[in-house]
N, C-alpha and C positions, 0 to 999 in steps of 0.2 A: 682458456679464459680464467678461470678458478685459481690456477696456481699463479698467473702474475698477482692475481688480487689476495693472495696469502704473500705476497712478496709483499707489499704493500704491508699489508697490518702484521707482518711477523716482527719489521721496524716501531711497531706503534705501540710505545709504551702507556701512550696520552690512553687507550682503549679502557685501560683498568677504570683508572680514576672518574670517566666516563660514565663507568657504567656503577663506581661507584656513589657518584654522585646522582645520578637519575634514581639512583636505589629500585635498580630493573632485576626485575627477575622473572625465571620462565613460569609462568601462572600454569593450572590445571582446576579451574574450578567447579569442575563436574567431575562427580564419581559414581562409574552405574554400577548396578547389577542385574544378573540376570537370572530368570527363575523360572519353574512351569509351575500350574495347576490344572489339576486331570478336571475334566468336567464332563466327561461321558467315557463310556468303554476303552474306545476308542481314540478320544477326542483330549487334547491338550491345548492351556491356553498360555504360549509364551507370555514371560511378564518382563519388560523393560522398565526397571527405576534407575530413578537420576537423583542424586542429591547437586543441587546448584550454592554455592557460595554466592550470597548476597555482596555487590550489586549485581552480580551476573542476570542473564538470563537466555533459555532455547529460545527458538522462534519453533509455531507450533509446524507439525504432521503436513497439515493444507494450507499454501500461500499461492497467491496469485503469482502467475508467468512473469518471469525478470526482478521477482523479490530475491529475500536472501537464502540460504541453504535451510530446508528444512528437515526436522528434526522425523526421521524416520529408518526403520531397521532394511537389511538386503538381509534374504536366508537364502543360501545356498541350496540348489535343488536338492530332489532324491527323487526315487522309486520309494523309498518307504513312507512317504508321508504327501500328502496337498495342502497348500492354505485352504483355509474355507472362511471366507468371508472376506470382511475388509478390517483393516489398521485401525483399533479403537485408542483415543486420546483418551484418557482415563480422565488426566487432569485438563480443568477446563482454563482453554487458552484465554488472557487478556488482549483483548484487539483493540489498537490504537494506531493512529496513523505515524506514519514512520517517514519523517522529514528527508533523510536519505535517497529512501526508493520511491518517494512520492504516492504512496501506495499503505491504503493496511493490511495491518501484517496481524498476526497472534503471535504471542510472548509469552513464555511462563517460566514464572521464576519461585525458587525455594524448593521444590520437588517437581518431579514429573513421573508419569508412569504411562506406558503404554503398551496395548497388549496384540496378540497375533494370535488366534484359533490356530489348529492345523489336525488332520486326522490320518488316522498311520494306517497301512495296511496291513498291519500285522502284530503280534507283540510279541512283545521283547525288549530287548536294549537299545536303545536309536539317540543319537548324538545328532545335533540338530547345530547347524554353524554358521556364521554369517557376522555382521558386522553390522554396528548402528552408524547412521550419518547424523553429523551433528553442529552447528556451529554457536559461537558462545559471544555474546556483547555485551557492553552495559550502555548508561549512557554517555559516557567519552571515548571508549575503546571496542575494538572486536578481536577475537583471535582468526586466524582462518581455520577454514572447516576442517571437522576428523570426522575418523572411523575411529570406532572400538570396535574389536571384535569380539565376540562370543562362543562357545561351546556349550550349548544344552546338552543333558544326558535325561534320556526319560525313558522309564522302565513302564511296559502297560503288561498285565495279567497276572495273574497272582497278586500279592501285595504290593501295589506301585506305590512305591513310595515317592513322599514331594521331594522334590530335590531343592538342594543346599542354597538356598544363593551364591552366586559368584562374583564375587568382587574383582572390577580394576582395579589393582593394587600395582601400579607401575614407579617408577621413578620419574621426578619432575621433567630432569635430559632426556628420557626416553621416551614418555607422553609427548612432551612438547615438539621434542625434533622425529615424532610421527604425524603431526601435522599436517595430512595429505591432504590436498586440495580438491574438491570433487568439483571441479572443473569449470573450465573456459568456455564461455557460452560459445566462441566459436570455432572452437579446436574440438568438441563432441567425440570426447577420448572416452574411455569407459573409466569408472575410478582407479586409482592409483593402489588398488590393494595387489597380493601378489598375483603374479598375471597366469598362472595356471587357474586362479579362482576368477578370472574375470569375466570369461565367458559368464559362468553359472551366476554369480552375483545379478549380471547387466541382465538376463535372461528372466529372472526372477523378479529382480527390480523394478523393470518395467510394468509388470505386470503388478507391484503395490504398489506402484507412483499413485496411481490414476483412481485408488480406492475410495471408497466412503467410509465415512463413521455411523455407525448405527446407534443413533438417539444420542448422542454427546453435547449436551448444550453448551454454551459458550456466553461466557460474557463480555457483554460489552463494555467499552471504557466507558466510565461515567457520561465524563463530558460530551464525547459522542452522541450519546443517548439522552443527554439536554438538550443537546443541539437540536437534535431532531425533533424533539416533543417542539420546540419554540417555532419550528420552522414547520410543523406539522399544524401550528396552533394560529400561527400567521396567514399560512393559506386556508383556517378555517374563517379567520377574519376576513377576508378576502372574497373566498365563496359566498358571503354575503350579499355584496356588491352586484352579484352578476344578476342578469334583467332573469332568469330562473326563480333567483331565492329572495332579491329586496322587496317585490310587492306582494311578496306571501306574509310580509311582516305582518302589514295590519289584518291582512285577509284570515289569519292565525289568531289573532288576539280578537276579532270579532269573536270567536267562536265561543271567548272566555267571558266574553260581557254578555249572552245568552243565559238567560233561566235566571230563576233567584237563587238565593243563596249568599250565606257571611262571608266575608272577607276574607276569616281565615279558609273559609272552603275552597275559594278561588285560587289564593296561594299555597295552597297544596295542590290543587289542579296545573295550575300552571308548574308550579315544582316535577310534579309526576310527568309531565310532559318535556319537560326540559332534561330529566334524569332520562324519561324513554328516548330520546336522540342520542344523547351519548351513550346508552346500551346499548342502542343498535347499530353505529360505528362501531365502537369497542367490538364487538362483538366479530366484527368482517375482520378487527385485529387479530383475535383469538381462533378463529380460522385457519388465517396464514400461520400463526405461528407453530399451531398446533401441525398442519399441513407439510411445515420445513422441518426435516428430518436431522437436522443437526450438520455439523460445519462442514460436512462436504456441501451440502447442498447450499452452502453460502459461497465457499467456493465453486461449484460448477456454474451457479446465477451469476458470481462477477467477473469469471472467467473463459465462460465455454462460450464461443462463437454461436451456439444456437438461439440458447436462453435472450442473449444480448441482442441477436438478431430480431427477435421478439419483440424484446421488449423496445426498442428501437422504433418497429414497427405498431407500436400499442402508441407511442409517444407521437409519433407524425398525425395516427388517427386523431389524439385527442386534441392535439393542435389544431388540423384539418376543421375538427365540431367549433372549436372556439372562432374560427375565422366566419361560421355561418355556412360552410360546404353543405353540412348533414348536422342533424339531431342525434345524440344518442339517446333514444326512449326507451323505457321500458314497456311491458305488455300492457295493455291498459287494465287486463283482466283484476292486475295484480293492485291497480290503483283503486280501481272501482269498488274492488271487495275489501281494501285498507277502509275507505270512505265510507262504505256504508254501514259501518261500526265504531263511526265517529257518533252518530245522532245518537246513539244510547247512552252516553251522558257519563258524569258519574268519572273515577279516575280510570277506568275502561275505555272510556274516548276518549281521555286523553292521551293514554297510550296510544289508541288510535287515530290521533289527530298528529301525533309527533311521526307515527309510522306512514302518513297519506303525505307529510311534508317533506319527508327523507325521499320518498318516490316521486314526489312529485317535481322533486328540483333536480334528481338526478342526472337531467341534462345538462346541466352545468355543473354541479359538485362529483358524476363520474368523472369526466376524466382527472380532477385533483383528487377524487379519493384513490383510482386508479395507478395514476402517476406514485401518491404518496405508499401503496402497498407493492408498487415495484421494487419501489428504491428501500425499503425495508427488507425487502424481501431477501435483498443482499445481505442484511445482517440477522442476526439469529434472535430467537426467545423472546423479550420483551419490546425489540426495535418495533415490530407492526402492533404493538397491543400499546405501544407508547403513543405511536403515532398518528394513531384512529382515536386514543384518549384525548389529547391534544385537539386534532383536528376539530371532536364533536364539541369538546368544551367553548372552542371559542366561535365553532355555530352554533352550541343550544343558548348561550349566556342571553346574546340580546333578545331572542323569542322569549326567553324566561321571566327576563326583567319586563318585557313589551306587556307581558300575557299578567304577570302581578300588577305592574301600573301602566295601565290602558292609557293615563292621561300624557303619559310622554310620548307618544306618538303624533303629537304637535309637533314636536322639534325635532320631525325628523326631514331629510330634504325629501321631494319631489322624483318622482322615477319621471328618468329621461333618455336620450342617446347617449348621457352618460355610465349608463350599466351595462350597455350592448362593449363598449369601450374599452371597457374593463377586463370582458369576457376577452379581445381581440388582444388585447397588452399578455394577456394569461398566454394565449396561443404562441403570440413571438417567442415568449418566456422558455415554454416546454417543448418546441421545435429547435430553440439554444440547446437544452440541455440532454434535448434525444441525441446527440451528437457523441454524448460521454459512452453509449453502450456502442458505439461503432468500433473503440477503441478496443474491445476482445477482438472484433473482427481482424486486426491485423497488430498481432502482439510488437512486430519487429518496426513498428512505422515506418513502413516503405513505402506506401501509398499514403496513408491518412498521415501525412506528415503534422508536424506544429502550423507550419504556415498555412498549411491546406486548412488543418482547423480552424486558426485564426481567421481567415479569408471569411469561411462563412461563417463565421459571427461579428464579424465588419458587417457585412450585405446584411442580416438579420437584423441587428440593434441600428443599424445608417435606415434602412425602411421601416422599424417602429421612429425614429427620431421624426420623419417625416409622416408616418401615419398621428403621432401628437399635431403634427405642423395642417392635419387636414390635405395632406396631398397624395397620400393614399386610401382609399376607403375600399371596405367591404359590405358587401351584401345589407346584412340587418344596420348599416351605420345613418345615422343621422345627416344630415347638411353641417357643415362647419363655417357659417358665413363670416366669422371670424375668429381668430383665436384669441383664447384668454390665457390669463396669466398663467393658473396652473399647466395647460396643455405647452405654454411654452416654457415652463421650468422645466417639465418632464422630459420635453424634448432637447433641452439644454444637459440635463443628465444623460439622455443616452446618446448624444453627439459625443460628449467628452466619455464615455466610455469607450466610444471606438477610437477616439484617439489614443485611448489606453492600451487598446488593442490591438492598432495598430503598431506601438515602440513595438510587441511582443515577437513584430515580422523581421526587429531590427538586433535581436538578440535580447532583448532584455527580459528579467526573469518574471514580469508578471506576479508573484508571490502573492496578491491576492484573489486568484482563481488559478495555480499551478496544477493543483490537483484534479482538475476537471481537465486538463492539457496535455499533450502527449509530452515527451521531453523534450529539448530542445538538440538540435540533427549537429552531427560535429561537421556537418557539410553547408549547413546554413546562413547565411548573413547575420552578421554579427558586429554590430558597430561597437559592442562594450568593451571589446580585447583594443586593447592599447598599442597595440603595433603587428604586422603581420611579423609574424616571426619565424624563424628559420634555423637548420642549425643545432637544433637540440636548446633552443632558446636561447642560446647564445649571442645568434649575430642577426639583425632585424635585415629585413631586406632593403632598407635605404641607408645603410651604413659601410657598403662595397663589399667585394667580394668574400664569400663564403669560404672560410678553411675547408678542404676536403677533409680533414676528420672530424669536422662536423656535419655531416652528412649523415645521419643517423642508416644503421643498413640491417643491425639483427632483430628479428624481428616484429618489424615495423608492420608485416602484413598480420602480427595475430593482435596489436594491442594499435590505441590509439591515447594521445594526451586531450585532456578537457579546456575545455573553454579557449581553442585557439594555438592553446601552447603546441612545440612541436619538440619531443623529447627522444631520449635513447632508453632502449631497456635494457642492455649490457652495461654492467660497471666500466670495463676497462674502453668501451669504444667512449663512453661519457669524461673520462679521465683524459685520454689522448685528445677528443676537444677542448677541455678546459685547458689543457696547456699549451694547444694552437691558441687558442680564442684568449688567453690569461684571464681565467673568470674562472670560481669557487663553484663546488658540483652541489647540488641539492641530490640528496636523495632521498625516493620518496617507497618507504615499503610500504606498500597499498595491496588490496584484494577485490577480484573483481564485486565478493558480497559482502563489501564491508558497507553499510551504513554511515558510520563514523567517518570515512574515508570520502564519502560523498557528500558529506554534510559540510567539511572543512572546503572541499572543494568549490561547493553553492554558495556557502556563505561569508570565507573570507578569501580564497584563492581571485573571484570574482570581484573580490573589490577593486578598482582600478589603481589605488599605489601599491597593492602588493601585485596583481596581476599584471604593473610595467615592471617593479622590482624582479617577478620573477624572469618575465621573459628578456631584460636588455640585460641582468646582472649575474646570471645563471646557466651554467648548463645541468638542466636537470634530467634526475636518472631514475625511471619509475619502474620497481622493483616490484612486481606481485608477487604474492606468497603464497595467492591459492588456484594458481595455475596449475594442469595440471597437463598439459601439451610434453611432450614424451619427445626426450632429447635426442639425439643420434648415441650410440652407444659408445662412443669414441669419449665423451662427453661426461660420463655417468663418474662415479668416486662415490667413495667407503667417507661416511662422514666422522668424524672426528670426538665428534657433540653424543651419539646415541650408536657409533658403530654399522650402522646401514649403510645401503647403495642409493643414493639420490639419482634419481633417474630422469623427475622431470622439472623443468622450468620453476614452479612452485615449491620442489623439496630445497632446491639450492638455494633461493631465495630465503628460504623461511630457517633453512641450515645457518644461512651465512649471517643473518639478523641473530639467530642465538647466539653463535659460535664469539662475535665480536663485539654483540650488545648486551647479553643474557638476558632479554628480552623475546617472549615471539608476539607481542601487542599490536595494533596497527591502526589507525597508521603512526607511523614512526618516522623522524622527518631528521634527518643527518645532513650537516655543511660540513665539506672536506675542500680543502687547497687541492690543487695540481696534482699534487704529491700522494694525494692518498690520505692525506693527513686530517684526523677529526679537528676540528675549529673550535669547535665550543658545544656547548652541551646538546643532546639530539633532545625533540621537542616532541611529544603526543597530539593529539588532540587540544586544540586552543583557542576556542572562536570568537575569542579578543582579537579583532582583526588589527588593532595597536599595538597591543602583548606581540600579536606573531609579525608584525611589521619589524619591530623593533629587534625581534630576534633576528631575522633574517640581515638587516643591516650588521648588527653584531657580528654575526658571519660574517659579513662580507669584509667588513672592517679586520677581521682577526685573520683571516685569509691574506688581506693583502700586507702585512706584517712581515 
């Protein structure tokens, strides 16, 4: 395979100019070192620093299942030494949602460091070995994943000395074309380092995948942690409304027009009481936060089938309360003894008048405070102490204003069936969204497919649409003897959102609720692809018979194409079609953890003139570079580029991308004629879906030349 396709570009003089014009070159822009510090007799703490070239950036230690490679060390065993503990992230990761993997991820850029315990049994001289995994992206580009390797030397008894740091100090060809891919989610090879160490690395490895961090905080992306304060602050707005908390209004502010007393006395009363509700959320926030041990525990809550399982279960319950099943109450003991430390007056009752209001609404504000300290719970440090802020703020405001001016309790409305109402709208709501932690439940979407999701949130939002219209009712509901306007706007909203919901069963990307979605099945219905296609995309199945060398054959069982397309992953079988089919090869070097690679592909390969362009004008030929599926040995070759044995699927790929692009970026997007021959300039990242339309015509246009 290899040496027709060196036939190929050893005629290709267009290659230079090519790559001089892209002004590509093979990037490295992390450089680590490695280090120890003794921190007991016995006891050493390996130190892992990274210097990152800006824009780069790692992805942290802990990601969620099907994100991208994450940044953590393999140590090779011994008898002389044990880990002890778990993978501390020194530096604290940036977590923002990652368009790519639909998923957040942790980022950190400009430095990183991360440390390993381990304790010897013995002292002496002990060399400690292993390799860091690592992969590097910014926001247009990724490389595919590495190893570094390492050699620790640590002397324990007598004068242990720290040892030196050690630098990567490699050359650009030789970093880059070591590029080993730690692997194909479904090839589950061990990494690609040399295979006498693989045992030892996979054996060890496993056993720090799965670690925690002890006390590592993490921050949040800003925006993120707006979001959630407004949406924390929304449903405190909200909690209002429910037949619990809206006839506590005036029953509250009676309390304030009791006794004499100035005006300004009342308005610090009422203030002190307004401040003591928001302390005592805050406070259930400081809790949690104080309770979450750092980003493992944010990843084991958004990831471990237990926790989700849980909460899952916490989420049906509080639905279940809002429909009127059951009460969640608290003890009375606890209510009674709030209240009868309201009558002593003075800003003493009014703290305990804010604290007899918290308990006493609880059945309705549980399950949204509830709800609100799960889904923080997923994120670290100030998510739950933002969230509980929020929430109290926009429940103490109107008590606070009610309680300084009593007279505006005129113009407020009437409690009626429509507070019971509100409470039921709440329940649809958070029975929708218990549906998100099922999704640990089965990482692979086998079962909880998209459409399966979809389904029951048709059926959920189609029975609130009707419970507005009065033709479903529960328990504590009112008579509806006719509908009014607002009941039938509302239900005019959640009709048209199931129709929204429904395109999502016919391929379409939904983008405003993606993230709450499993991904979309390459086996699913799909009206958005432009043609069934066939062929390596070449020839559509209503345009007659299929060339047999377009029949895509190597393999097709470890990779598949997106959005419908149907491609080859060998260059030279994609070339033999294009010259049955007379159609220009695309190729596409991609990685299964590339981000960037998935983003090009969501947001402009899906657009429908480039996704007919590709599939009626194209055979394209998808090249990953961070495969790491282990070739037949017939197969294997001394590379050219850094002098090594390429062995698997990923080393050749990401060989062949230097050797003739100087480039190992991705994705990377090459038009070549029949012939083998580059066309015109290869193209990055571009999610100008007109930029990249036009190039691809360009192609085709210089192709047929």
């Amino acid at each position: 395979m290899m040496s027709t396709i060196r036939k190929h570009f050893a005629l290709l003089a267009a290659t230079l100019w090519i790559a001089t014009s892209l002004q590509a070159q093979v990037v490295d822009p992390v450089k680590w070192t490695f280090s120890h510090e003794q921190t007991g007799e016995m006891e050493v703490d390996l130190v892992f620093k990274a210097v990152i070239d800006s824009p780069w950036h790692l992805y942290s230690a802990y990601l969620p299942e099907g994100g991208p490679i994450a940044t953590r060390p393999w140590i090779n065993e011994s008898e002389s030494f044990a880990l002890v503990g778990d993978v501390v992230e020194v530096t604290k990761p940036k977590i923002k949602f990652d368009e790519g993997f639909q998923m957040d991820v942790g980022t950190i850029s400009k430095n990183a460091e991360l440390r390993q315990k381990i304790r010897f049994t013995s002292a002496g001289t002990h060399t400690v070995t292993g390799e860091i995994e690592f992969q590097v992206c910014d926001d247009v580009t990724c490389l595919p994943p590495k190893y570094e390797e390492f050699a620790i030397t640590v002397t324990l008894g007598g004068e242990a000395a720290a040892a030196v740091p050690q630098e990567s100090a490699r050359s650009d060809a030789e970093t880059a074309g070591d590029a080993e891919a730690p692997g194909d989610a479904e090839a589950e090879q061990s990494p690609e380092v040399d295979q006498s160490d693989a045992a030892e690395v996979t054996a060890q490895g496993e056993e720090s995948a799965e670690v925690s961090i002890a006390g590592v905080p993490v921050m949040e992306d800003e925006r993120s942690l707006w979001g959630f304060f407004w949406l924390a602050f929304g449903l405190g707005l909200l909690a209002l409304l429910t037949p619990c908390v809206f006839p506590m209004i005036p029953m509250t502010v009676s309390f304030f027009m009791q006794g004499e007393g100035s005006k300004a006395r009342g308005f610090f009363r009422g203030l002190v009481f307004g401040l003591s509700i928001v302390a005592i959320y805050t406070s259930l926030g400081v809790i949690v936060s104080l309770t979450n041990v750092g980003p493992n525990a944010a990843n084991a809550l958004s990831t471990h089938w237990i926790p989700n399982l849980i909460f899952f279960a916490l989420f049906v319950l509080f639905a279940f309360s809002f429909f009127g099943m059951f009460e969640l109450v608290l003890p009375s003991k606890w209510v009674n003894k709030a209240d009868s430390q309201v009558d002593k007056g003075g800003f003493g009752g009014a703290f305990f008048m804010a604290l007899t209001t918290v308990l006493v609404s609880f059945s309705c504000t549980g399950p949204i405070v509830g709800a609100l300290l799960v889904e923080a719970a997923g994120g670290l440090a100030l998510k739950p102490i933002l969230g509980m802020f929020g929430f109290a703020l926009a429940f103490a405001i109107p008590f606070t204003l009610f309680a300084i001016f009593p007279s505006w309790l005129k113009g407020l409305p009437k409690s009626g069936g429509w507070l019971n109402a509100v409470k039921v709208v709440l329940g649809f709501i958070v029975l929708a969204f218990s549906m998100k932690f099922l999704l640990a439940l089965d990482p692979t979407n086998k079962i909880l497919t998209r459409e399966l999701y979809l389904a029951v949130w048709i059926v959920l939002f189609t029975m609130l649409g009707f419970y507005f219209l009065g033709k479903i009712k529960f328990a504590h509901d009112s008579d509806v003897p006719h509908v009014t306007v607002p009941r039938l706007f509302l239900s005019l909203i959640s009709f048209s959102f199931v129709v929204y919901l429904f395109l999502g069963l016919f391929g379409y990307e939904l983008k405003n609720v993606a993230p709450l979605l499993p991904p979309k099945s390459p086996n699913g219905l799909d009206l958005t692809r432009s043609a069934v296609v066939t062929g390596g995309g070449a020839v559509s199945a209503t345009r007659g018979d299929i060339p047999e060398e377009c029949m895509p054959v190597k393999h097709t069982d470890l990779f598949h194409m997106p959005l419908g397309l149907t491609g080859f992953y060998d260059l030279e079988e994609g070339l033999a079609c294009a010259e049955a089919a007379g159609k220009p090869v695309l190729i596409d070097f991609k990685g299964h953890f590339c981000s960037n690679c998935k983003k090009m592909e969501a947001a402009v390969w899906s657009d429908p003139d480039v996704l007919r362009t590709l599939s009626e004008e194209f055979v394209i030929v998808a090249l990953y570079t961070d495969d790491r599926t282990r070739l037949p040995e017939s197969e294997w070759y001394i590379s050219d580029v850094d002098g090594k044995e390429k062995r698997t699927i990923g080393q050749q790929n990401i060989d062949f991308e230097i050797k003739h692009f100087q480039t190992n970026t991705i994705p990377l997007y090459v038009i070549m004629d029949a012939e083998g021959n580059v066309v015109n300039t290869p193209r990055g990242t571009d999610l100008d879906v007109q930029s990249y339309l036009g190039w691809l015509r360009e192609g085709i246009a210089a192709a047929s030349e």
